[in-house]
C-alpha positions as CSV (number, residue, x, y, z in Angstrom):
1,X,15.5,25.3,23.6
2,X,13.6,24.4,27.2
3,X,12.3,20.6,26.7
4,X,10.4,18.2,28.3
5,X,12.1,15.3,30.2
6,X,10.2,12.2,30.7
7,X,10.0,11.2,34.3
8,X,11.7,7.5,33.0
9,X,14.7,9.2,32.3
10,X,15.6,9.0,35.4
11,X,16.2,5.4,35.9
12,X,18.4,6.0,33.0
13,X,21.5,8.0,34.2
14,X,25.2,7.8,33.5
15,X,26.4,4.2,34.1
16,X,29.4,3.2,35.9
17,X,30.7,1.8,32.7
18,X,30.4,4.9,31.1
19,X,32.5,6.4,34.0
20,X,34.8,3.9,33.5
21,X,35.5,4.4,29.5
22,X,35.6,8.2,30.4
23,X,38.4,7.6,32.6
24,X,39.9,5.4,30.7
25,X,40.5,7.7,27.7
26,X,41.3,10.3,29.6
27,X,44.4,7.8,31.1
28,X,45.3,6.9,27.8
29,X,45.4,10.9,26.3
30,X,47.7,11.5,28.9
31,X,49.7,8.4,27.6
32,X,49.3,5.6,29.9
33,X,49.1,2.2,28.5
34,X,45.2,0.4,29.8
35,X,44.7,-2.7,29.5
36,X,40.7,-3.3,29.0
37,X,39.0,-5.9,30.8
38,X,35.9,-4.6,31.7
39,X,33.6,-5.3,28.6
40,X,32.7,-8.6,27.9
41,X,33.4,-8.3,24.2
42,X,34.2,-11.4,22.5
43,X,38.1,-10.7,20.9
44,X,37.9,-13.7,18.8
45,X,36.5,-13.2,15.1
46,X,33.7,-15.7,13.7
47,X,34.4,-18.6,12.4
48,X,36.0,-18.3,8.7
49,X,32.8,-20.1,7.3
50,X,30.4,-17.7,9.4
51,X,32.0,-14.8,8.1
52,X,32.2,-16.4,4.6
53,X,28.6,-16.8,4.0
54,X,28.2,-13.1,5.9
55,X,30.2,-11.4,3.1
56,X,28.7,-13.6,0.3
57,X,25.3,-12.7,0.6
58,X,25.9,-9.3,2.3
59,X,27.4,-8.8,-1.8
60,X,23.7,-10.2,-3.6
61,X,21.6,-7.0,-4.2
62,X,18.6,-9.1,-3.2
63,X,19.4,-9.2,0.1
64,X,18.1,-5.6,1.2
65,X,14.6,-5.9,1.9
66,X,13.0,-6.3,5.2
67,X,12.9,-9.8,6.6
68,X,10.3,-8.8,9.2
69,X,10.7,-11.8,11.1
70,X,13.0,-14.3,12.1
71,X,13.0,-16.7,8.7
72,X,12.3,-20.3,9.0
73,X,15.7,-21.4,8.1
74,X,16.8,-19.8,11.1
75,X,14.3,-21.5,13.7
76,X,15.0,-24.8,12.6
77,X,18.5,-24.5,13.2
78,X,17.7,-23.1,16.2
79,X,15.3,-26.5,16.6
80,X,17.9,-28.8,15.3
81,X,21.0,-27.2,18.1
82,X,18.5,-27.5,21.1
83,X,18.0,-31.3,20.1
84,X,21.8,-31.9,19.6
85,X,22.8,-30.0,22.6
86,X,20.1,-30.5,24.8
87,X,18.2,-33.1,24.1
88,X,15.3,-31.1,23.8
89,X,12.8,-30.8,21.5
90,X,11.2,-26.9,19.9
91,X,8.6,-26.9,17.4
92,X,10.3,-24.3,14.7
93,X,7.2,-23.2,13.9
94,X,5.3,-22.2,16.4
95,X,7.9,-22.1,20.0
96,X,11.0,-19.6,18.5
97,X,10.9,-16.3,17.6
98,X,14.4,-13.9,17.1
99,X,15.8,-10.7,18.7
100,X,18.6,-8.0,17.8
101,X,20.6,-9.6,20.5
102,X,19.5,-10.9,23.5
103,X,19.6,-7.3,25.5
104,X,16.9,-6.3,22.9
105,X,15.0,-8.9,23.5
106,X,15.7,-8.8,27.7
107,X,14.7,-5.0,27.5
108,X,11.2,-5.5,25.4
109,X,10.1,-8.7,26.9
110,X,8.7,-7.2,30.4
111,X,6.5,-5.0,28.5
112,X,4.7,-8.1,27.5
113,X,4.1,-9.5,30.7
114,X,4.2,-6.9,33.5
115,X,2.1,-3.6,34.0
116,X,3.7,-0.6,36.0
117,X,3.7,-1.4,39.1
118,X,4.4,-5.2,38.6
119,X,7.0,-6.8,40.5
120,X,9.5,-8.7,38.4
121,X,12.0,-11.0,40.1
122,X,15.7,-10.2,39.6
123,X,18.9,-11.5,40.8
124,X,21.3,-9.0,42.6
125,X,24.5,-9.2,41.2
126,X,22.5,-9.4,37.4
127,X,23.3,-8.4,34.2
128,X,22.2,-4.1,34.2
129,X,20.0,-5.1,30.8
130,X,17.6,-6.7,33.4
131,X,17.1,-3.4,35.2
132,X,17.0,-1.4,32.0
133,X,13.8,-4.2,31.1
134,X,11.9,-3.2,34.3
135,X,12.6,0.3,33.9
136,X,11.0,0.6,30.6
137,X,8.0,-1.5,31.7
138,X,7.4,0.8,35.0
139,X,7.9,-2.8,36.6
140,X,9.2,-3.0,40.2
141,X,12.0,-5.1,41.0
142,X,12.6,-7.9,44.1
143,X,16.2,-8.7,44.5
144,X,17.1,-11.8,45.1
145,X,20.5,-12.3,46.2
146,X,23.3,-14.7,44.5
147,X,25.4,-15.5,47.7
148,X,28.5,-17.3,47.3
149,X,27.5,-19.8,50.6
150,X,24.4,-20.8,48.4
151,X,26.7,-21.5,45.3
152,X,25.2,-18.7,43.7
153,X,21.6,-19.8,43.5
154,X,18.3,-17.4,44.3
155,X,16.5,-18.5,47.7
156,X,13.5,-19.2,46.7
157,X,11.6,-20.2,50.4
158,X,12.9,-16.3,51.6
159,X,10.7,-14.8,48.9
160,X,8.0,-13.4,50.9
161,X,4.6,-15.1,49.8
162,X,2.8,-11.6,49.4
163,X,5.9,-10.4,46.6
164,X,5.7,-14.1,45.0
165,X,1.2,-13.7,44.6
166,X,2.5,-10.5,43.1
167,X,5.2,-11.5,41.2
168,X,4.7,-11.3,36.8
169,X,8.5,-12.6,35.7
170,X,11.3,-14.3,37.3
171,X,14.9,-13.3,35.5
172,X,17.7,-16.0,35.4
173,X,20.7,-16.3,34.6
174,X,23.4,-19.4,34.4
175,X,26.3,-19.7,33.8
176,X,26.0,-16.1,35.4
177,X,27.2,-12.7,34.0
178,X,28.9,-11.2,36.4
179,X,28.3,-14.7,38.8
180,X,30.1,-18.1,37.1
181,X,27.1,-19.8,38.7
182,X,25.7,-23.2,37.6
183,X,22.1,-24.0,37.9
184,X,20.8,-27.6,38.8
185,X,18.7,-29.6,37.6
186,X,17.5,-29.8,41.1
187,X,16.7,-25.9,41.3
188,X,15.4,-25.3,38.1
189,X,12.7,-27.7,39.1
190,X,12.1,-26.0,42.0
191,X,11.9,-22.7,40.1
192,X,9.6,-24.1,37.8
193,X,7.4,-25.5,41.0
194,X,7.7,-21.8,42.5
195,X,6.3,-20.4,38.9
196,X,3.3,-22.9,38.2
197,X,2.0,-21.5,42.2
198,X,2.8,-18.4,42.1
199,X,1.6,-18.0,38.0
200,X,5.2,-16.4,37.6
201,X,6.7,-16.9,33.9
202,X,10.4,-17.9,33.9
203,X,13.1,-16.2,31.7
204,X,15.8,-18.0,31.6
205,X,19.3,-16.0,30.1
206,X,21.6,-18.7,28.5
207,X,24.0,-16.0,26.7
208,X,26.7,-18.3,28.2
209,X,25.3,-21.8,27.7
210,X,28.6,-22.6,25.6
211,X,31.1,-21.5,28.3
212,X,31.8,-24.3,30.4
213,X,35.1,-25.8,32.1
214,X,36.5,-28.8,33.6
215,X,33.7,-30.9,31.6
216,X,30.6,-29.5,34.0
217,X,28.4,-29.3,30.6
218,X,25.7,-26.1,31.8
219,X,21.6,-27.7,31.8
220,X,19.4,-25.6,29.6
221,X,16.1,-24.7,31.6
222,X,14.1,-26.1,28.8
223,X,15.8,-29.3,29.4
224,X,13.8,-29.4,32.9
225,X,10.6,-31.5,32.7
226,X,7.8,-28.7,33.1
227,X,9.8,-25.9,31.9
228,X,7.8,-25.0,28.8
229,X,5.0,-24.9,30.3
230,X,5.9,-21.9,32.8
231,X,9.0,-20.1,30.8
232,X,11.4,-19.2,27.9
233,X,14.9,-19.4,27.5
234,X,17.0,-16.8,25.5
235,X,20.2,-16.7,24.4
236,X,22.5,-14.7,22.3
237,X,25.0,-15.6,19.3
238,X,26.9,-12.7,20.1
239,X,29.4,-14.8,22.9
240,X,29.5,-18.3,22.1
241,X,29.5,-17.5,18.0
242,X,31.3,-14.5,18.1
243,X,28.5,-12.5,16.8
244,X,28.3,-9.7,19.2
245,X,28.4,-6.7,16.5
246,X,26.0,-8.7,13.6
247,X,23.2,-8.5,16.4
248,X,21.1,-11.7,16.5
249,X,19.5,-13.8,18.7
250,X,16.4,-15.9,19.8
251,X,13.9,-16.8,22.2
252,X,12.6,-20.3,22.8
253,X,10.2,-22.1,24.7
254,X,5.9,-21.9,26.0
255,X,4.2,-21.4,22.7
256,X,1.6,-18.6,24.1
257,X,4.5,-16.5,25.9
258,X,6.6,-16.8,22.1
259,X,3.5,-15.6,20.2
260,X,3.1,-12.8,22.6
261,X,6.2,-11.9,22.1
262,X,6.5,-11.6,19.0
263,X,3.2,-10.0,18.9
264,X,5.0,-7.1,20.9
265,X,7.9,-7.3,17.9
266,X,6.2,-7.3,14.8
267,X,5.6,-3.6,16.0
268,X,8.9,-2.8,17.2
269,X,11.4,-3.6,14.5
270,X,11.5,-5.4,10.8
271,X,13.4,-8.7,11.3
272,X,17.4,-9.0,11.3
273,X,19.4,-8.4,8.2
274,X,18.7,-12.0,5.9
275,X,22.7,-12.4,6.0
276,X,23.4,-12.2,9.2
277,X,20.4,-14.4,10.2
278,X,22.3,-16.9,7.4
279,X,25.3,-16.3,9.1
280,X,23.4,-17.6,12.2
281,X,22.6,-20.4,10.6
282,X,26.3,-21.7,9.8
283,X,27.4,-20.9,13.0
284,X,24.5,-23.3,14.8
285,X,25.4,-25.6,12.4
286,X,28.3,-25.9,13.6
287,X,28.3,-25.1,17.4
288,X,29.9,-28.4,18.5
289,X,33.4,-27.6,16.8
290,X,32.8,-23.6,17.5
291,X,31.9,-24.0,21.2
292,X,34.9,-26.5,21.6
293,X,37.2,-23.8,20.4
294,X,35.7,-21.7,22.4
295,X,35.5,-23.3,25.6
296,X,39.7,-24.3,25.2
297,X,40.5,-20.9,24.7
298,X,38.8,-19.3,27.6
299,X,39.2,-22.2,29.7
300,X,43.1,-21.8,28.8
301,X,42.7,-17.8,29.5
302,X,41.1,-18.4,32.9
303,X,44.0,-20.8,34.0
304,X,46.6,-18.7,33.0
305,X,45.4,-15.6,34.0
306,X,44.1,-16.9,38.1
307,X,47.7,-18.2,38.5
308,X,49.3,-15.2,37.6
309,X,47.0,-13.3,40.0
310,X,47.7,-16.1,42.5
311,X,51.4,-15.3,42.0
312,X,51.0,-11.6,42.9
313,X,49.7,-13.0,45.9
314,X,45.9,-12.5,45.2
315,X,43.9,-15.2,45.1
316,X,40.3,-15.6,43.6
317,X,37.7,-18.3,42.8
318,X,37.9,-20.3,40.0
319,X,34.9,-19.6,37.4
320,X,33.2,-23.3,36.1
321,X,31.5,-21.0,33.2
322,X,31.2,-17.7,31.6
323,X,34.1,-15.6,30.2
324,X,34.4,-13.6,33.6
325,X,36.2,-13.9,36.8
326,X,34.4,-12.4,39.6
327,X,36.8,-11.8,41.9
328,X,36.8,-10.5,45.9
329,X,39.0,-7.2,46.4
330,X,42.0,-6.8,49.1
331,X,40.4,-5.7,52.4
332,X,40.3,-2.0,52.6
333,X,38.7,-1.5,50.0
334,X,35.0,-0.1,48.4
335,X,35.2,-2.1,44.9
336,X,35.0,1.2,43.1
337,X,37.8,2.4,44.8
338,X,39.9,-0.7,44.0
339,X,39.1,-0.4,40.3
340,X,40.1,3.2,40.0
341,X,43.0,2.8,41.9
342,X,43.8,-0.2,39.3
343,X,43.3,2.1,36.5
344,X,45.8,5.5,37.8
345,X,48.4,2.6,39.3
346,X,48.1,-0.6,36.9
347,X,46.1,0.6,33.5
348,X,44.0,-1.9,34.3
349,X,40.0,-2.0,33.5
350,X,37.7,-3.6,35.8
351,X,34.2,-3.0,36.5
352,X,33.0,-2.7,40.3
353,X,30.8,-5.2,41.6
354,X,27.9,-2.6,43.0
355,X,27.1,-1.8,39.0
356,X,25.6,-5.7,39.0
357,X,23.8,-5.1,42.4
358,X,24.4,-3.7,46.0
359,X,25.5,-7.3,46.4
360,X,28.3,-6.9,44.3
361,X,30.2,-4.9,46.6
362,X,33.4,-6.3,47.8
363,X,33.7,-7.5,44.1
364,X,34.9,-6.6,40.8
365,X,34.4,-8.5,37.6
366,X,37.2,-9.2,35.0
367,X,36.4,-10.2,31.4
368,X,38.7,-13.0,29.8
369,X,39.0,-10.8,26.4
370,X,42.4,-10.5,25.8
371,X,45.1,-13.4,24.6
372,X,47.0,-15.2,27.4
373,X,49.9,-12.8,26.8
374,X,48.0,-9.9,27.7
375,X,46.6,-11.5,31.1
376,X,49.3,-12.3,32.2
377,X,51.0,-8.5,32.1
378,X,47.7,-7.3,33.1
379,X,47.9,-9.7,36.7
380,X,52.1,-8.6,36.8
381,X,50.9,-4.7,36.5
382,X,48.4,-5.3,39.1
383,X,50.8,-6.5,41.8
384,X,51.2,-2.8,42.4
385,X,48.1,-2.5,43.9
386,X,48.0,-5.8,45.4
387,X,51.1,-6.4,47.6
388,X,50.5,-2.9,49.5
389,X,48.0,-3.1,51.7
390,X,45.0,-0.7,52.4
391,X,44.2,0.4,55.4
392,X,41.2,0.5,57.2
């Protein structure tokens, strides 16, 4: 039957990792070995207590009905981890409201505060959801670039005045996915000076906020004098909790902007399944003893894995957060290229830098998601490709 397509469709094609799981399978029917470091899916399970309470009252019958909303269990353990971790203080009530993971909530929120046509600032490399947000919103994007010389940080002062006066939302996103970036105190400030001018609100991604090495201890943008008064942040339990199937999350910060949003909600979904939003719960409870777990492991995986690359003879920058490396390609290269070339010579799985941004080219981003075993025959298969070089 002839059908209708909507026009928006079309800022909704095949994406690159789509490409990349096609080929992959396709690899592995004819009965090569991959080795899958393109998804940034946590391998580690929940805590046993998480999953504990999980299955416990996943078993009571009364557990079934619609929540509709985030409950208020939930947002003050929310409340009580901001004040442990951060120092920062979030009225449970009234500043917090919860997502079905933090790409639901990244995708819905433009449609609360930009019209088609809008411009929304983004950061090029960024996480695809961002692009998926302004697409559904018919909001235009500005990208601002993450160059390595400016450690990975937006320039504000070469946003043009006209695209700032017309500017609705400002995306950020640190530690960075695919960028290991680290924001400072320093330029969140001057974000939040940019958004009171320019009446911009700030939305701050901090799925990563418990991925941190060598002791540099991420800032939360709420911990930033000002910051509630321009902006939210959001963040995800799927990475640092392990949570990434059980779908939950929340959103934190101005007052007005949370009830808005979950104005926009209340018509959009019925709440997150009560035990996984109990599950939640543990796992905040205890973030200090799951993040340090977490942050040894990865940190461990990192090391490991950049001096086996190092001793294939390709060298790459040392992340300080996030569970990716984001690595520069052997000259001769496009990054696609490289990464299919990894995949028919290695079975190896990386994702080009270009699918983060046209920035990203010259890139390609590797997730830490395997054990320390596996990295380091994933870096040994790789010298393949590697120690012959490409010419230009």
């Amino acid at each position: 039957m002839a059908f209708h397509l909507a026009k928006r469709m079309e800022a909704f094609g095949p994406s690159i990792f789509s490409e990349l799981k096609a080929y992959k399978l396709k690899k592995q029917a004819e009965g090569k070995k991959i080795i899958d470091l393109s998804l940034g899916s946590p391998d580690l399970p929940p805590a046993p207590f998480v999953r504990e309470q999980l299955a416990a009252l996943a078993a009571e019958p009364d557990q079934y009905g619609y929540t509709l909303s985030g409950t208020q269990e939930f947002y003050q353990a929310v409340a009580n981890y901001y004040q442990r971790a951060h120092g920062v203080e979030i009225d449970a009530s009234t500043e917090i409201v919860h997502a079905m993971g933090s790409q639901e909530g990244l995708v819905h929120l433009p449609l609360v505060f930009a019209d088609p046509g809008d411009i929304i600032l983004v950061t090029d490399p960024g996480y695809p959801a961002y692009e998926a947000g302004l697409a559904v919103a018919g909001a235009e994007p500005y990208y601002m670039p993450l160059l390595k010389e400016n450690h990975f940080l937006p320039d504000l002062k070469a946003i043009p005045v006209d695209i700032a006066n017309k500017a609705r939302m400002m995306i950020l996103n640190y530690p960075g996915n695919p960028v290991p970036g680290l924001a400072t105190e320093q330029f969140f400030s001057e974000v939040i000076e940019f958004a009171r001018k320019h009446h911009i609100v700030v939305l701050h991604d901090a799925a990563y906020s418990e991925f941190y090495f060598d002791h540099q201890t991420p800032l939360s943008f709420l911990a930033v004098p000002g910051a509630k008064d321009v902006g939210m942040e959001i963040n995800s339990l799927s990475k640092s909790f392990s949570l990434a199937g059980a779908r939950i999350a929340y959103i934190a910060g101005n007052k007005d902007m949370i009830q808005k949003a979950a104005q926009l909600k209340s018509n959009l979904d019925y709440g997150v399944f009560a035990p996984v939003q109990a599950a939640g719960i543990a796992a905040l409870d205890h973030a200090e003893e799951i993040g340090q777990f977490v942050r040894t492991t990865y940190e461990s995986r990192r090391n490991v894995f950049i001096a086996a690359l190092e001793k294939i003879g390709w060298r790459v920058d040392k992340p300080s957060g996030g569970m990716f490396i984001w690595a520069k390609i052997p000259d001769g290269w496009t990054s696609k290229e490289f990464c299919f070339a990894c995949i028919d010579e290695a079975g190896v799985v990386m994702v080009p830098g270009p699918a983060f941004g046209q920035n990203g080219e010259g890139y390609v981003r590797i997730a830490l998601v395997h054990s320390e075993e596996i990295l380091k025959e994933a870096a040994e298969k790789l010298q393949s490709v590697i120690e012959v070089p490409r010419l230009l």
